[in-house]
N, C-alpha and C positions, 0 to 999 in steps of 0.2 A: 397435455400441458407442455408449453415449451421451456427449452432448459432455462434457468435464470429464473422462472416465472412459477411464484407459488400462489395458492389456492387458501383462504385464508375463508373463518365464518361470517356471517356477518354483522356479526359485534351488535352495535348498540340499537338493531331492531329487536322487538320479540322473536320466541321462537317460533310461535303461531308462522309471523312474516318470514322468520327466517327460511321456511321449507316453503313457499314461496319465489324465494328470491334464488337468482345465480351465484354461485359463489363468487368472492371478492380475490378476483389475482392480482396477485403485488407483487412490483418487478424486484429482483435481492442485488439490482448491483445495475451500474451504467453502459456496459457493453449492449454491444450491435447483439441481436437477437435472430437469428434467421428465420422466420418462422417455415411451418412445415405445410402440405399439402390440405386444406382441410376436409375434414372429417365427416362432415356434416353440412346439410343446406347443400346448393346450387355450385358446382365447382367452378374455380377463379385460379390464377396464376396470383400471389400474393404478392405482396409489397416488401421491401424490409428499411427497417427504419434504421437510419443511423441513432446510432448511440442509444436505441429505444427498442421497442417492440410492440403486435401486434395483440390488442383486446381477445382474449378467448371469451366464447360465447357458447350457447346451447339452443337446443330447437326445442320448439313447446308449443306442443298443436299445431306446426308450421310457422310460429314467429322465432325468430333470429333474436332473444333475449344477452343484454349487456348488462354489468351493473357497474357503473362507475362510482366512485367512493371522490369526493372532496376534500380534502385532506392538508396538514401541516407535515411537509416533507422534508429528505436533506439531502442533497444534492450536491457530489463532486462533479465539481468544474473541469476539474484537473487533479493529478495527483499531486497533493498537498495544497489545495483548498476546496473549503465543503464550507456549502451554503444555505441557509436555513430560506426554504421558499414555501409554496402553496400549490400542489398539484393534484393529482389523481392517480388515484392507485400505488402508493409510493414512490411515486416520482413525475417529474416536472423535466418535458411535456406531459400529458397524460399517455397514454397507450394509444396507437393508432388502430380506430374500430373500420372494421372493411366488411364491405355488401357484398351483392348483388342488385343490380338494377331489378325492379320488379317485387323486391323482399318484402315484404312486412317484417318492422322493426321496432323492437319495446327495449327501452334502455332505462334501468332503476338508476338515480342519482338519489347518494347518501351523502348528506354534508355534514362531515367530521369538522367543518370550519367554526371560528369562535363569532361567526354574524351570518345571515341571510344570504344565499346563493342562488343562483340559476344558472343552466347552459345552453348557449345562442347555438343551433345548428348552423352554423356562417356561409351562404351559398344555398341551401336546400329549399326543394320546391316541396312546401307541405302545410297543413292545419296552422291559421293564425295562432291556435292556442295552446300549438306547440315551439313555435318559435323561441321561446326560452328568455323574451324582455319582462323583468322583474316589474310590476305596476300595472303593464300597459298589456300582455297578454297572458299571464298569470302571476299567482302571489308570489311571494320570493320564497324558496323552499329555505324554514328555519332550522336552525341549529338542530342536531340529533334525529332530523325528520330524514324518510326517503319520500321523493317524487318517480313519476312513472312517465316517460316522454314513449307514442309508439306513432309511428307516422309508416309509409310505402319510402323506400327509394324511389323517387320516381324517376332520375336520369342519371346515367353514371358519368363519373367525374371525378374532382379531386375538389374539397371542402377542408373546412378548420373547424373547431368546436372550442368555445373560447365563453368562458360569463358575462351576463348583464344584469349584474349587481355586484354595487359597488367595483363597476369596471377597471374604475383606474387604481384601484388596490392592487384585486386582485390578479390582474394579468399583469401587473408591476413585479406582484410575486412569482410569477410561472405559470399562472394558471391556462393553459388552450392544451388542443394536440389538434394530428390530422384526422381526417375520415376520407376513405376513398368506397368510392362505389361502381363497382367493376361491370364491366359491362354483362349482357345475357349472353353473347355469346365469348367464349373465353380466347377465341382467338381472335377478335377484331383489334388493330392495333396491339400485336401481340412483343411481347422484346425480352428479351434475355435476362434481362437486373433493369428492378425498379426500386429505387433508392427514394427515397420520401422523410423530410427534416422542415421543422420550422426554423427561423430566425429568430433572436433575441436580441435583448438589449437589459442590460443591468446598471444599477448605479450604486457601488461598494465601497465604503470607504476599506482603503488598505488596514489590515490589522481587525476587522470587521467579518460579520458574516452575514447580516441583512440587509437584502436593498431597500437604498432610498425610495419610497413608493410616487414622492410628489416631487421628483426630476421632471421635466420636461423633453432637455436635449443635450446635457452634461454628461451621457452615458460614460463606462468607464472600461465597461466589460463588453465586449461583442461574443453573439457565440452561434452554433445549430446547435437544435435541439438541447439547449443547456451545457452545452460543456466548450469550454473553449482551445486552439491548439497549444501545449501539443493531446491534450485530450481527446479531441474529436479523429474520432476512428477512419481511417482510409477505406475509400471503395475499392472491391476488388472487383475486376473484369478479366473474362478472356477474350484475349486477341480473336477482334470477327463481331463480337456481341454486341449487339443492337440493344443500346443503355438507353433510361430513360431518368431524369432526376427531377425530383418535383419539389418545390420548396414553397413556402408558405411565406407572408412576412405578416407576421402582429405585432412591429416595434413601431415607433415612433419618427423613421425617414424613410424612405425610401433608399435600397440595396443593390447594385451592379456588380451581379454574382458572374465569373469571370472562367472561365477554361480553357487550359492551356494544352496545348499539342493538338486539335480537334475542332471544326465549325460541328456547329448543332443547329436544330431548328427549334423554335419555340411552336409546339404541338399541341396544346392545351393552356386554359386559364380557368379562374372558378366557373366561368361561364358555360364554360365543355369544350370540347376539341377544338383547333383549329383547323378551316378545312386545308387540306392540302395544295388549293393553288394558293394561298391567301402565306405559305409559310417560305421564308426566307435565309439565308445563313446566316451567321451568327457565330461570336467568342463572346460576347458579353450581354446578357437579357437585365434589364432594369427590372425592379420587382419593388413594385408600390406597394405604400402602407395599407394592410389588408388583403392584399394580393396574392393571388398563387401562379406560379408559374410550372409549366411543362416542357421541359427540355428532352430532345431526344438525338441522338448520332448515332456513330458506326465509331466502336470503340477498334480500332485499326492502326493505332499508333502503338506500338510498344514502349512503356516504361513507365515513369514515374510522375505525373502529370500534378501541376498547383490547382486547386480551385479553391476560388477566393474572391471577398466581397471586394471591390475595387477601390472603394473609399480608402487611403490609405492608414486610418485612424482606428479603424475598424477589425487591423490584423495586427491590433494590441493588446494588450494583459494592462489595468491597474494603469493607466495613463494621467497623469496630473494635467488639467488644462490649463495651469497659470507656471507653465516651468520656462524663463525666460530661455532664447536660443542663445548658449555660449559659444557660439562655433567662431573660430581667430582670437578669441579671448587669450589673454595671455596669463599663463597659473602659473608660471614659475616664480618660487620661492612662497605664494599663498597659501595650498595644500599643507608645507611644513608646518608653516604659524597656524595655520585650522586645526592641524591634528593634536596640536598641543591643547586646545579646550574640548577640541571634537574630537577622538583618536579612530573615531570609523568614517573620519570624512574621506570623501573619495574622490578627485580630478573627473569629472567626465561632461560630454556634450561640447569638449573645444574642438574636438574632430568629427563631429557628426553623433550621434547615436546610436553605432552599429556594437559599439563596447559594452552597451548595455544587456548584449544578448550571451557575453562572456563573463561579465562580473562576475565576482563571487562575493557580494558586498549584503550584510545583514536586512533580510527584509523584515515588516512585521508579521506577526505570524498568520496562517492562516492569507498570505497573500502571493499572487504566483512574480514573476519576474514579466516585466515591460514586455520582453522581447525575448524567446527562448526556442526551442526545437533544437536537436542533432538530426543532421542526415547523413548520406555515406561519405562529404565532403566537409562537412564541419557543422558549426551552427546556421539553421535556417533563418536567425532573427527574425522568427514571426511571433505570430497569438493569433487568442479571438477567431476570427470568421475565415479559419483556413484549413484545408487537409491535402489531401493527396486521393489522385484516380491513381490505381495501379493498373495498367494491361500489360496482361503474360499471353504468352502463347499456350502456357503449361497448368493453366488455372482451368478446372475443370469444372462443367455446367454444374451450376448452383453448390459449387466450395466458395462460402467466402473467409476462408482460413488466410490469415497477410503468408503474402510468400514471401516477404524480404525484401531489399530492398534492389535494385533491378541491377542486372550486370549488363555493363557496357558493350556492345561491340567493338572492339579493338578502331581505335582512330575516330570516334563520333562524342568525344568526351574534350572542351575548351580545354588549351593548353596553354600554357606560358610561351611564350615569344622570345629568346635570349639573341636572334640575329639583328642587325643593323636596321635601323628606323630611318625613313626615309622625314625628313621637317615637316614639322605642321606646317598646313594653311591654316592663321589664322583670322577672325573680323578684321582687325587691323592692318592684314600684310599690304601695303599700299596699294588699294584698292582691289584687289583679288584677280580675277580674272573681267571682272567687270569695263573696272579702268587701270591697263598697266602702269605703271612707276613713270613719270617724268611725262604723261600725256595729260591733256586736259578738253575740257569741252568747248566746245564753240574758239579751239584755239586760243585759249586763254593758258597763258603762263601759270603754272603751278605757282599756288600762295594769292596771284593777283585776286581781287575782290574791285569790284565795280559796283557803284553807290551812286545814284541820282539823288540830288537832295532837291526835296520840295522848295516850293514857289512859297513866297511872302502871302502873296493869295488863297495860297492853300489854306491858310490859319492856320500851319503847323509855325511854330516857333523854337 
């Protein structure tokens, strides 16, 4: 059993079923999980989940037995806010379940939930009446029941597991995770760190802890795997490592997941691999609703690298969509006369929004800050859909312990400028380089204008 990750009975079956069934592991906390070598079944180089962890399972007769649990969970976003959501195995995402291509695979689903559940395998080639659509290829598994899904992996790749019932409830609340299924042999496509996170999208009021389930596109909260920055944990690489990052998206728009210091290829989609002439460079892959995408480089740049959804809206905390732009507004002498009825009013957004990531201004509880992170330079004024690649030289295969945060080499760190500035060019400087100061075209005097005026004829009047 991996650290973080306990083994629990399983409750509201009999015990007849219970000896039966796998036991129930439940994750005790939001940290990256690394998982270990497995144990058992077909060997695989594993995944590791940001902010999450991988399903343990068991072998019985030669099936690869899971037992996911349905469940009302609570979920830190961040430290100092915790959010009441819907996921599996105490916590949202669910646990990412990993194969082998070729497996036989039986996975017990118990729904702890307070209405009818099922789970869509999203991407898998298998039995219509395993599919997991509640009506149309089986009944919706009720309250206090377990169901039994067993199908073959049939191709490896990289999938989501997300319900079809009462969908847009449930996956409003947290409900999906991943599934990868590794291929038969363990070195095909083989890489250093395989990172694997879904995308979110929440809608919370501040001072609140549940989301709105019937939002649309008002989202407020962006995040991986459920937690938003500066919550969402940093990948660590070493200098050399052949990284691969695979991301999911079950929100509601489409994501332009971004990384900086490195071109990558996009290697894979739910589909399965891409082949290699068909693959191209790349800082930014778009990642459509439903979609999975496969990223992969040559982690060769040392230091401290952004990844992030590109959307700018999206690398926020708690965002108000109706807050009018005061940027040139003028507060002086207003703040005084506020604070006399308001006394925690506070001046902000006539210079931009970047003071929001320093305030220190009373929020409601249970809600994080617009815009927040330190790094070794100050505040990062981010959230939401952001973290950090870290590549060290001194990071050793498969530690992913944070080593800190990167030291410079002397002269490759932006500096202040205090010698003499040479004048702008600006739009305006009579006519730039284009057209010098006192020339004109066609010989025309600077200022002159020349106007033919229509004919009577013309029925202009």
């Amino acid at each position: 059993m991996q650290a973080g990750v306990a083994a629990l009975g399983a409750g509201i079956v009999s015990r007849v079923a219970a000896a039966s069934l796998p036991e129930i592991a439940v994750a005790s906390g939001p940290a990256t999980v690394p998982p270990p070598l497995p144990s058992s079944g077909r060997p695989f180089y594993p995944v590791v989940t940001l902010n999450g962890w991988s399903l343990p399972w068991r072998m019985n007769q030669g099936v690869k037995e899971f037992h996911l649990v349905a469940e009302p969970v609570v979920r830190e976003f961040a430290p100092g806010m915790k959010v009441n959501l819907w996921g599996y195995n105490g916590q949202s995402p669910g646990p990412t379940i990993e194969v082998v291509e070729g497996d036989r695979v039986r996975i017990f689903v118990t729904n702890r939930l307070p209405e009818p559940h099922s789970v869509h395998w999203h991407g898998q080639r298998l039995p219509n009446g395993m599919d997991g659509v509640s009506g149309l290829t089986q009944p919706s598994i009720p309250p206090g029941k377990t169901f039994v899904y067993e199908f073959d992996a049939r191709r490896a790749g990289t999938f989501m597991y997300h319900p079809h019932a009462d969908e847009m409830v449930q996956m409003a609340m947290g409900m999906y995770g991943f599934w990868v299924t590794h291929p038969k042999d363990p070195d095909f496509m083989r890489v250093d760190r395989d990172f694997v996170f879904l995308l979110n999208s929440f809608d919370i009021e501040p001072g609140s802890a549940t989301p709105k389930v019937n939002t649309m596109l008002d989202f407020n909260l962006w995040g991986f795997n459920s937690r938003v920055f500066p919550g969402i944990d940093s990948m660590k690489t070493r200098l050399g490592d052949r990284v691969r990052i695979r991301v999911g998206n079950l929100t509601m728009t489409n994501h332009p997941v971004h990384l900086h210091g490195h071109e990558f290829e996009v290697t894979g989609t739910d589909g399965g691999w891409t082949p290699p002439g068909s693959r191209w460079p790349e800082v930014t892959a778009d990642i459509g609703v439903g979609q999975m995408r496969a990223i992969e480089f040559d982690a060769n740049e040392p230091g401290d690298w952004s990844f992030h959804c590109h959307k700018s809206h999206h690398t926020m905390n708690a965002m108000g969509h109706n807050v009018p732009t005061m940027i040139g507004v003028d507060h002086r002498g207003i703040a005084e006369k506020i604070n006399r009825l308001v006394p925690d009013y506070m001046v902000m957004g006539d210079k931009g929004m970047a003071d929001m990531a320093t305030m220190e201004m009373p929020l409601p509880e249970n809600t994080l800050p617009m815009m927040t992170g330190d790094g070794p330079f100050g505040s990062v004024e981010m959230g939401g859909m952001f973290t950090v690649l870290k590549v060290r030289a001194e990071q050793k295969p498969g530690d992913y312990s944070d080593p800190g945060w990167y030291a410079h080499p002397p002269g490759t760190v932006a500096w202040e400028w205090t010698g003499a500035l040479p004048p702008p060019v600006r739009k305006d400087s009579a006519g730039g380089q284009a057209m010098p100061a006192g020339q004109s075209q066609q010989g025309m005097p600077p200022g002159e204008l020349k106007a033919r005026k229509p004919h009577a004829h013309d029925g202009n009047h």
